[in-house]
C-alpha positions in Angstrom: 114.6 157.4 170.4 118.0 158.7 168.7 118.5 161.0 171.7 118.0 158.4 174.5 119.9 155.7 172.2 123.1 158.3 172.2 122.9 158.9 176.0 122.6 154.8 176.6 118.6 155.6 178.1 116.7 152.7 177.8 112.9 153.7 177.0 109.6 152.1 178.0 107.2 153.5 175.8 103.1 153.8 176.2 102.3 153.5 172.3 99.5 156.0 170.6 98.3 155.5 167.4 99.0 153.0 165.0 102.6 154.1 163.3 104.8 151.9 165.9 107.4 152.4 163.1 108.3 155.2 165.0 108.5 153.8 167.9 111.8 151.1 166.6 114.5 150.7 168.5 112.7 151.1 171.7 113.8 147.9 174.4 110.3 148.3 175.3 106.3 149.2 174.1 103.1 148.1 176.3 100.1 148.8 174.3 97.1 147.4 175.9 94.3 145.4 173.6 92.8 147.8 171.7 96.1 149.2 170.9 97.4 146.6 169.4 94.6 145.7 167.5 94.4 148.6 166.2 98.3 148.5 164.8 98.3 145.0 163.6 94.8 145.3 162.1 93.9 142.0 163.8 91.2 141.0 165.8 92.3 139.6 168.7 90.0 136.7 169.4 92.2 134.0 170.9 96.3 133.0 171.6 96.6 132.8 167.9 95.4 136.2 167.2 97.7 137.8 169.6 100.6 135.4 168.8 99.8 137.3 164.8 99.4 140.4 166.0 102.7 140.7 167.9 104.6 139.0 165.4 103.1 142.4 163.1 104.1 144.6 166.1 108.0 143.1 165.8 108.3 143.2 162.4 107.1 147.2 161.8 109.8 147.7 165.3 112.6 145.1 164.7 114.2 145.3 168.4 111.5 146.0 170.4 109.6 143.6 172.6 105.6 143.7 172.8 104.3 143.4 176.9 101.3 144.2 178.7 99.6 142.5 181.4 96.4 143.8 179.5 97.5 140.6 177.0 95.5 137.8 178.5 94.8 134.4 176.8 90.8 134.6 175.3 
């Protein structure tokens, strides 16, 4: 991330695992369901659950938005 930050790259990034920490500062992460389940420790059961889990998801990354067409309302 420090590498494509100094050369003005703008990253999308597929997230694996569950530390999204290192992930911060990326414009961009699409982790599909289980994903971000899995990272949030939420089950993701309705629009609430999601709405939680991606309000985890942007406080662990600060700038980084949370999109995937995967994300679908329950």
């Amino acid at each position: 991330m420090d590498i494509a930050a100094a050369h003005q790259v703008r990253v999308v990034v597929d997230p694996k695992g569950t530390d999204y920490s290192r992930y911060r500062g990326a414009p961009v992460i699409t982790p599909n369901r289980s994903e971000l389940a899995a990272a949030a420790g939420v089950e993701l059961v309705d629009e609430s659950s999601y709405k939680a889990a991606a309000r985890i998801i942007l406080t662990t990354c600060m700038q980084t938005q949370c999109w995937s067409p995967a994300v679908k309302k329950a």
